[in-house]
N, C-alpha and C positions, 0 to 999 in steps of 0.2 A: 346388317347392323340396325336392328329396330332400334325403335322410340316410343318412348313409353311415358304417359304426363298421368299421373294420380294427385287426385284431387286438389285440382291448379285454379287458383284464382287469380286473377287482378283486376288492381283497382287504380284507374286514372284520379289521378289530383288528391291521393287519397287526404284522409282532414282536410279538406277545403270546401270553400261552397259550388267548388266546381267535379267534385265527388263521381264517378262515374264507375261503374262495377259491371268488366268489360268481358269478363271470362269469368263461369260460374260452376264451381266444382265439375273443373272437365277429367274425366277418365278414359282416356282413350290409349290403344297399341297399334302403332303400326308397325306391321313384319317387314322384314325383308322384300324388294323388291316388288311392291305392290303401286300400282297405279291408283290414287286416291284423287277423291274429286269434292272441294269443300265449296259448299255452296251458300249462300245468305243473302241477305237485303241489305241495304245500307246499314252499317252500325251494327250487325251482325257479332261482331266480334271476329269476321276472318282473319282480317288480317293483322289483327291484332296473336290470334295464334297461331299463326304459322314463325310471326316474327319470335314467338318463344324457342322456335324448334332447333334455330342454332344460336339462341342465346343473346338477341337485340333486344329482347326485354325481358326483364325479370321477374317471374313469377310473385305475388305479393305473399301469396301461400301455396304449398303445395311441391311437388316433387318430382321431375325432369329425370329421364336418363337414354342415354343413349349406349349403344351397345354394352349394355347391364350396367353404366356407369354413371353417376348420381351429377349432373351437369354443374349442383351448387356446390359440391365437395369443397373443401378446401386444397384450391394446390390445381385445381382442376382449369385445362387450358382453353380458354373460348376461342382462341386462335385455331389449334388444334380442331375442336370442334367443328368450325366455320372452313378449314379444309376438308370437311367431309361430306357437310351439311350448307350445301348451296343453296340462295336465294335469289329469285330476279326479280326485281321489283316491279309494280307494276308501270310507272313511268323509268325507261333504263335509261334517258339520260341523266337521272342521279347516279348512277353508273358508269358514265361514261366520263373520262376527265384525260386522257394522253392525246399527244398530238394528230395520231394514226391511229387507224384500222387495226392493226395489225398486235402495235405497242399496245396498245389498247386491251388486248386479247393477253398478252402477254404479261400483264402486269399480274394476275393472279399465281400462276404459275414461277414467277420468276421470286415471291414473296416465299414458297414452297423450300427456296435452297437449291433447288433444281440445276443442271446447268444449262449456260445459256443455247445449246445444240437441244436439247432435253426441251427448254423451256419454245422454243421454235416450233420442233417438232409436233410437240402437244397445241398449239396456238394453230399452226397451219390446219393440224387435223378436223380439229373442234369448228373454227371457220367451215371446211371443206362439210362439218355433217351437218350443220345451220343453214346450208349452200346457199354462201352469200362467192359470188363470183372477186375471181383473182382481180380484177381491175378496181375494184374499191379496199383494197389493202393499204394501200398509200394515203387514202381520202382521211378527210377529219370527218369523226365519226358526226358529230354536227352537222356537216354537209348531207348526211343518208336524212332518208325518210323515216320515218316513224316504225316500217316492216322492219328495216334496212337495221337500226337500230336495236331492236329486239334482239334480231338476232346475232348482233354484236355482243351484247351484254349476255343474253345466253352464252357464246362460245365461249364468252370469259370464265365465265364457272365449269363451263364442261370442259376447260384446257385443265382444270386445278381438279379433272378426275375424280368427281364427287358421289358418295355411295347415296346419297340423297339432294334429288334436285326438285327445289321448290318454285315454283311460278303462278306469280299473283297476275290473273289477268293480263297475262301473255301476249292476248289477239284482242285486245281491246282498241275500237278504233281503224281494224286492219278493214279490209274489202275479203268477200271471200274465198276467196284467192291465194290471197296472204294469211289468213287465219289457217286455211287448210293444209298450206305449205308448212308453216311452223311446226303445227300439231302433228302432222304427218309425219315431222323428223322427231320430234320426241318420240311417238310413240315408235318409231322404228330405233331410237337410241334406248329405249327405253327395254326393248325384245333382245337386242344384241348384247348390250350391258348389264342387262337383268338390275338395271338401278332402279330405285326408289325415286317415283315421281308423285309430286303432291299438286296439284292443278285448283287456282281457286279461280272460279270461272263464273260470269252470271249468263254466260251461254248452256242453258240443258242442254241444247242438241252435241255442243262438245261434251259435257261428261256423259250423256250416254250413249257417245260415239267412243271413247276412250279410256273412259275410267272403269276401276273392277269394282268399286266401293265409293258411295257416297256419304260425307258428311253434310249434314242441315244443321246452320248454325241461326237462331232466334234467341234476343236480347240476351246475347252471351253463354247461352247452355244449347248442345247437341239436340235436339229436334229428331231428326230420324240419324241411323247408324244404317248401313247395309250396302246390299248389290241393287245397284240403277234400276231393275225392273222391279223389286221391292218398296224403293222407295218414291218413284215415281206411280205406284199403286195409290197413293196417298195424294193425288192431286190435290184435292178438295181442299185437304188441309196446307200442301202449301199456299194458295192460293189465298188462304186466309192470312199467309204471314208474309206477302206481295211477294211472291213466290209463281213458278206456274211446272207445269210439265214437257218436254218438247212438242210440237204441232203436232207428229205423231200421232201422238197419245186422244188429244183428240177429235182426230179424224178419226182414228181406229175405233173411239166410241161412238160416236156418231152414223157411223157404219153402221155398228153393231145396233145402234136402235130402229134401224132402218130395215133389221133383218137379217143384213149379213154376216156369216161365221166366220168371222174376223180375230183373229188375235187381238183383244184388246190391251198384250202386257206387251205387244213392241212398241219398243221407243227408237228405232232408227229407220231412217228411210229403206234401208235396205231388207231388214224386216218386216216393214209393213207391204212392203213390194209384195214379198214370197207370199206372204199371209193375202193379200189381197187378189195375189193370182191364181194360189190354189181356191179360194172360196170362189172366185168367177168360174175358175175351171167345173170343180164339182159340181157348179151350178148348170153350165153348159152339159155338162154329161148328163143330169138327171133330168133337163128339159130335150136333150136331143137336139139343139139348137140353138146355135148362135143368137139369133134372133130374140132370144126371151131373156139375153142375158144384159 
């Protein structure tokens, strides 16, 4: 079920002296089931467009659709929509408001018509792949920690089975530990279900841990488009838009002016590994000796 925005503007406070022109003739598609990763600086305009994508705010111009079908239509249901097209905010206790864990979990699903065996069922599950343990079911979501909470408000949209799951700064704040865990379970929900993950992150080392495609968002218009190793090529220039690349990137340069034939297009730890073991190695083979290496 892609999503498809041509040529989408908006404009905060528009006629006002507080005017603000926040998204700038954006054209973008996203397919089915693709792991996207939207990136920017403050003011950026992320999160300003992703809230488009199931209809929290309305385009000032321009033209939305989602599974070939035009989101301003008339007649056309934002409700419907919003069961399909999940969002997690980036603070979830905006999200969180039932007494329990659990209710909690269950309030989206139970809005679906579902029954209530149905609406359990999906609620346990969704808990069970956030893997928040059985003994904080009963808790007020209030009482969890900041992890704890994430991943409440996640299960909540993943109980209401959605073909597109959005998450604004998801692991913001967590320890690494908890950012790992989270992301870890998207991206494994994300292989199993073949859903459509949209991740706005100002961690690079997660999108190009994660993501198949990155957007660069600068004073409201697309900056680069493409796959993470393409567009973390362009260090320089994010860098000019308070931007940067993962550490990665440059170590592997720094390397490389040092001499060694280093992959300078890995962006994850586990690449730059392979990349830095084969260059040692060949290096060790052609001197004959550990010692020169």
């Amino acid at each position: 079920m892609s999503i498809k925005l041509e040529h989408v503007n908006y404009i905060y406070g528009e006629g006002t002296a507080y005017e603000k022109h926040a998204l700038k003739d954006i054209n973008l598609e996203i397919p089915d089931g693709q792991f996207l990763g939207i990136i920017g600086h403050t003011g950026s305009g992320k999160s300003t467009l992703i809230q488009h994508l199931n209809g929290l705010i309305k385009a000032t111009s321009g033209v939305i659709y989602y599974s070939g079908e035009n989101i301003y239509a008339e007649g056309y249901s934002m409700k419907e929509l919003r069961s399909h097209v999940g969002l997690v905010f980036q603070y979830p206790e905006y999200q969180l408001f039932e007494e329990n864990v659990l209710s909690d979990v269950c309030f989206g699903p139970k809005n679906l018509g579902l029954s209530e065996e149905e609406v359990k069922m999906r609620s346990l599950e969704a808990l069970h792949q956030v893997g928040l343990k059985e003994k904080y079911y009963d808790k007020s979501p209030f009482d969890l920690s900041g992890g704890q909470k994430r991943r409440v408000a996640i299960a909540g949209i993943l109980a209401m089975h959605p073909e597109v799951l959005i998450l604004d700064e998801p692991t913001a704040g967590l320890d690494p530990k908890g950012r790992d865990d989270i992301l870890d379970q998207i991206a494994k929900l994300h292989k199993e279900r073949g859903i459509t993950v949209i991740l706005v992150s100002h961690s690079m080392e997660d999108v190009a841990k994660y993501v198949d495609r990155i957007i660069v968002m600068d004073h409201g218009c697309m900056k680069f488009d493409g796959e993470p190793k393409k567009v973390f090529e362009h260090y320089k220039e994010l860098e000019s838009i308070g931007l940067s690349a993962p550490q990665v990137t440059y170590v592997m340069q720094d390397l490389k002016e040092k001499g060694f034939d280093v992959d300078v297009h890995a962006i994850t730890v586990e690449e730059a590994k392979q990349s830095i073991l084969q260059a040692f190695g060949m290096k060790v083979k052609k001197n004959g000796s550990e010692e020169n290496v």
